[in-house]
PLY file of the C-alpha trace (Angstrom):
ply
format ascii 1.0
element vertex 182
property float x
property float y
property float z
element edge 181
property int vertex1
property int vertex2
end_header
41.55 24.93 15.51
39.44 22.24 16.13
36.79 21.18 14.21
33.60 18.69 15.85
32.43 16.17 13.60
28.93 14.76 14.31
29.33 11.18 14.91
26.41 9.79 12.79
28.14 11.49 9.61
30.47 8.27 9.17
28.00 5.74 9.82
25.99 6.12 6.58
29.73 5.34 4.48
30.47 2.50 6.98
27.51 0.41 6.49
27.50 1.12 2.84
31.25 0.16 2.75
30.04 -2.98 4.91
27.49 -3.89 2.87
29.77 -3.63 -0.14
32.00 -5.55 1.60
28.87 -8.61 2.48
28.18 -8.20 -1.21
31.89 -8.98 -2.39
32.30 -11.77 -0.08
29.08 -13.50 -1.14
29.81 -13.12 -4.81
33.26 -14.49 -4.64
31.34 -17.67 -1.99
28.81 -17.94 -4.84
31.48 -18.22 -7.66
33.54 -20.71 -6.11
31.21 -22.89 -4.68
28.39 -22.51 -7.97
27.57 -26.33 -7.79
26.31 -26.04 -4.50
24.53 -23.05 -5.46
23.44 -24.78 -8.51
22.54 -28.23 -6.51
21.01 -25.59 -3.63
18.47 -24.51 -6.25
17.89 -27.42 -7.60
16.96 -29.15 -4.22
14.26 -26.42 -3.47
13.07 -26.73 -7.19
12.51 -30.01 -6.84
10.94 -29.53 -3.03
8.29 -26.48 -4.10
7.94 -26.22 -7.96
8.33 -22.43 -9.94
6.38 -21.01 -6.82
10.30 -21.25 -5.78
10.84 -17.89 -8.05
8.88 -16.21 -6.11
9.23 -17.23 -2.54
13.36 -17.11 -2.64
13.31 -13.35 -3.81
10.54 -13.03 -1.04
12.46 -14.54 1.62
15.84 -12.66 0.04
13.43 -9.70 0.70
12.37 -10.53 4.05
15.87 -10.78 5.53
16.60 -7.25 3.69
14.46 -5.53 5.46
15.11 -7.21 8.80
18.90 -6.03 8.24
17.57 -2.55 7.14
15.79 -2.57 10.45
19.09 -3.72 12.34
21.93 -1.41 10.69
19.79 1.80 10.82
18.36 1.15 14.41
14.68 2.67 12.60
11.97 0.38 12.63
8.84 2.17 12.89
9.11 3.98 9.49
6.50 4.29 6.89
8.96 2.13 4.08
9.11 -0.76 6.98
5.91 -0.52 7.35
5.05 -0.59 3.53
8.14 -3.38 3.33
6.18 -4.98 5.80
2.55 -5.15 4.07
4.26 -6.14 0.54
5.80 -9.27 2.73
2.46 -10.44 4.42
0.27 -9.94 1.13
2.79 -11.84 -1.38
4.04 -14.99 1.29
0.84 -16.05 1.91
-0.06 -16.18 -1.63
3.00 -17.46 -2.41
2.51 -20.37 -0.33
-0.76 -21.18 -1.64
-0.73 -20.82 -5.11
2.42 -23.69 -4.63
-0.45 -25.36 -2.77
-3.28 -25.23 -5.43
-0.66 -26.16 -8.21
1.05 -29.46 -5.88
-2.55 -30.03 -5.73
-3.46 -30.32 -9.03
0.06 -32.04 -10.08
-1.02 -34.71 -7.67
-4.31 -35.28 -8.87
-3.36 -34.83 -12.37
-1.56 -38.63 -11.59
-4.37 -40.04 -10.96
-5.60 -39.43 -15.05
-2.40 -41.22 -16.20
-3.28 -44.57 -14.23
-3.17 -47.16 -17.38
-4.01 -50.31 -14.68
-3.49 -51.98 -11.40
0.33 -52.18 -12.32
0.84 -48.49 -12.81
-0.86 -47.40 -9.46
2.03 -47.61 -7.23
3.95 -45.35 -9.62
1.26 -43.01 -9.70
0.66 -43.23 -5.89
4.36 -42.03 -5.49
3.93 -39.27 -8.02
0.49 -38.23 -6.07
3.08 -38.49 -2.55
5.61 -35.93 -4.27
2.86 -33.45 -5.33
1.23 -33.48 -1.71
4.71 -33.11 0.14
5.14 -30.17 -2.68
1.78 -28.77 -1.43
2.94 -29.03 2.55
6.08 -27.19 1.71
4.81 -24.44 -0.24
2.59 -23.38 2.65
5.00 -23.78 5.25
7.63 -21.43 3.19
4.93 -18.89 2.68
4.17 -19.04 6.63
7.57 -18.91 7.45
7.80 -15.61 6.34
4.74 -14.25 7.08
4.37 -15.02 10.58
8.25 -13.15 11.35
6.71 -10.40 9.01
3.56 -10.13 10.97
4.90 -10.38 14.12
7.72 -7.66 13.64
5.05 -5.29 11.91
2.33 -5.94 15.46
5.62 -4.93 17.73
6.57 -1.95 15.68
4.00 -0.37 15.16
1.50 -1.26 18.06
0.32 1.51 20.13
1.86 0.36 23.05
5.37 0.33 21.41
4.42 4.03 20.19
4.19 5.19 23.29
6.91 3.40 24.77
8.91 5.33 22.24
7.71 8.28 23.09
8.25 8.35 26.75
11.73 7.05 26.00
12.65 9.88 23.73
11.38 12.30 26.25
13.62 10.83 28.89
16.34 10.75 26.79
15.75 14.65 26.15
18.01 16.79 27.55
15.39 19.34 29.74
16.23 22.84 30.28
15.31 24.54 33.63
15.02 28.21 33.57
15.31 29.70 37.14
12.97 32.86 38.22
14.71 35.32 40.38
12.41 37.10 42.01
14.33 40.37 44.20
12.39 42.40 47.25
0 1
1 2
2 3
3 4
4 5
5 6
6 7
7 8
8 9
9 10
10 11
11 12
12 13
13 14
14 15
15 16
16 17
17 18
18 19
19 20
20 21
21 22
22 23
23 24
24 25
25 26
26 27
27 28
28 29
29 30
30 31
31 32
32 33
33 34
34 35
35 36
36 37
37 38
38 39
39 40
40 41
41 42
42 43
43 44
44 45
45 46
46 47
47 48
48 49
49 50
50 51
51 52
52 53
53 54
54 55
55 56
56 57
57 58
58 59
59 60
60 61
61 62
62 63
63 64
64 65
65 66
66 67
67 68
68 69
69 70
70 71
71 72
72 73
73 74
74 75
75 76
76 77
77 78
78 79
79 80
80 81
81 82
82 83
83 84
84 85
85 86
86 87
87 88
88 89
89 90
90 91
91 92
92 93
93 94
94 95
95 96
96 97
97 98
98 99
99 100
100 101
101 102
102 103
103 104
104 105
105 106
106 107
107 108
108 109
109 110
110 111
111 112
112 113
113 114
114 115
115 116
116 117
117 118
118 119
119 120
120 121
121 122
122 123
123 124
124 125
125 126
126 127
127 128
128 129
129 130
130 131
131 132
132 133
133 134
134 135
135 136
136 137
137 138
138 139
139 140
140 141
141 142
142 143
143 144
144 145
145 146
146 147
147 148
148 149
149 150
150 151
151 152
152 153
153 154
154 155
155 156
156 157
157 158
158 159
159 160
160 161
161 162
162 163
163 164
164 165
165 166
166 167
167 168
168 169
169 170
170 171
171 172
172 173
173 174
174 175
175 176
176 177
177 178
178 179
179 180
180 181
């Protein structure tokens, strides 16, 4: 006796088991190399400010649902689609409230100015806050363009129909033949 097994009944234990797997591996990477995570998160502190708790779970996000999309093979789905929309409200915002607040760290420098001697100091400090500013943004666009480019593809009309027409050819089609007898 033998018993068919439908081949997509593995699948869901085999990427859970891989992504247990990915999960292992990347907590035993993380504890033996913690200074570099450490140092890592230190860097982009220094680079973008506490916007940084925000856009790093964002981008963390981001790639999430990009391997969602990859390991199930189902992109046009309303979660990916509400993934989608959480990613392009929060990135952009993101990236400019890092902006407004480099901003006003930069031009806060300009209060602490005590005479000619000081400016150069204070020129530097106004230098870190507007490269703080530049890289904000550009993290915040860096995800949402991906995000809003993925979400046009998806779920365009064109790629709709495309998807259609592809599932019906894919379709097995039944014929039913008419006898007609004299």
């Amino acid at each position: 006796m033998t018993v068919s097994r439908n081949p997509r009944q593995g699948s869901g234990a085999l990427s859970s088991l891989f992504l247990l797997v990915m999960a292992l591996v990347m907590a035993y990477a993380l504890y033996q190399s913690h200074t570099l995570a450490l140092g890592a998160a230190y860097y982009w502190f220094e680079r973008v400010g506490w916007v940084m708790f925000g856009l790093l779970p964002l981008t963390a996000y981001f790639l999430y649902v990009i391997g969602r999309i990859l390991i199930t093979r189902q992109a046009a789905t309303e979660s990916v689609r509400k993934d989608l929309d959480i990613i392009l409200f929060a990135a952009p915002l993101l990236g400019m409230l890092g902006t407004v607040d480099g901003l006003r760290e930069a031009l806060q420098q300009f209060y602490l100015i005590d005479g000619v001697e000081n400016l150069m100091e204070v020129l530097a400090e106004f230098l870190n806050g507007a490269s703080r500013m530049l890289y904000t943004t550009e993290w915040g666009l860096i995800i949402a363009l991906p995000a809003g480019l993925m979400k046009k593809l998806i779920f365009s009309e064109k790629a709709k129909e495309k998807r259609s027409e592809t599932k019906a050819h894919s379709e097995p089609r039944h014929t039913v033949a008419t006898v007609t007898t004299k």
